[in-house]
C-alpha positions, 0 to 999 in steps of 0.5 A: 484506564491504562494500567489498571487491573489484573496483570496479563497471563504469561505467554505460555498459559493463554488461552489463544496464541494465535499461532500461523497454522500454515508455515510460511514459505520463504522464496528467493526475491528476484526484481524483474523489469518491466516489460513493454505492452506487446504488439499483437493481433486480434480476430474481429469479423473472422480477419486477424487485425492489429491491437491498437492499446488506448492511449490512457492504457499506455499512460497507465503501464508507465505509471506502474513502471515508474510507481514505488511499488514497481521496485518490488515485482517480480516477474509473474506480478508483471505477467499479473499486471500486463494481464491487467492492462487489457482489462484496462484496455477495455475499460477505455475502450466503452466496456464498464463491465471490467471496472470491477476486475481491474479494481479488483486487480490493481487493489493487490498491487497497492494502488490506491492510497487504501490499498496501500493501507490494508496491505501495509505499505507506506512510503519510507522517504516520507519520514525523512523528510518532514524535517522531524516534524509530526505527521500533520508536517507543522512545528511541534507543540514545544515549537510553538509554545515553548517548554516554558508554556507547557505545565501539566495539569493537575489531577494527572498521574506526576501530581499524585506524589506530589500532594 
């Protein structure tokens, strides 16, 4: 039960601080613009031919560009993700054996609503928006019962001092 038991150590006497044992490294943020699929040439049969990007690949590098995330990459996490649109490239193209890199690659950028979760992002307009609702988005329990419904039940803690 909350509240019950012996009161925490001070900071300074507990046993495990869990101090960072590396420094953090502070670097000046820079936002960088996305660049555009590059058109380049590959060898195939010992002649040089155009590469040709899927249209799902291309469909794919927009999203990223127009993401929430994109607002905050930096030139070499653009240099990352192009990397990663020729993974997808071959994914689209028959090779399955890169769906476990390009999972792996677009995990680190928050694409997937886990992804998101495990690196901590959430999306901040969300909050305005639901009008001061709760999470589920509809009227609160006040709002549906009124405060003239709501009682406390006894046994809890206010109806200690009460008896």
């Amino acid at each position: 039960m909350a509240g019950m038991g012996p009161a925490p150590k001070p900071a300074g006497k507990r046993a495990r601080r869990n101090a960072d044992t590396v420094p953090q490294t502070v670097l000046r943020w820079e936002r960088a613009e996305a660049p555009e699929l590059p058109e380049f040439r590959i060898e195939r049969d010992g002649q040089l031919v155009e590469f040709v990007w899927p249209e799902r690949t291309r469909e794919w590098w927009q999203v990223w560009i127009v993401s929430p995330q994109s607002e905050h990459f930096g030139s070499s996490d653009w240099q990352v993700l192009l990397d990663t649109a020729l993974v997808h490239a071959r994914l689209w193209r028959g090779d399955l054996s890169a769906a476990a890199e390009l999972r792996l690659r677009v995990a680190a950028f928050g694409a997937t609503p886990a992804d998101r979760a495990r690196l901590r992002m959430v999306f901040a307009e969300a909050d305005g928006l639901d009008g001061g609702r709760g999470s589920s988005g509809g009227p609160s329990a006040r709002e549906r019962f009124g405060a003239a419904r709501l009682r406390s039940l006894p046994g809890g803690k206010s109806s200690a001092g009460d008896s």
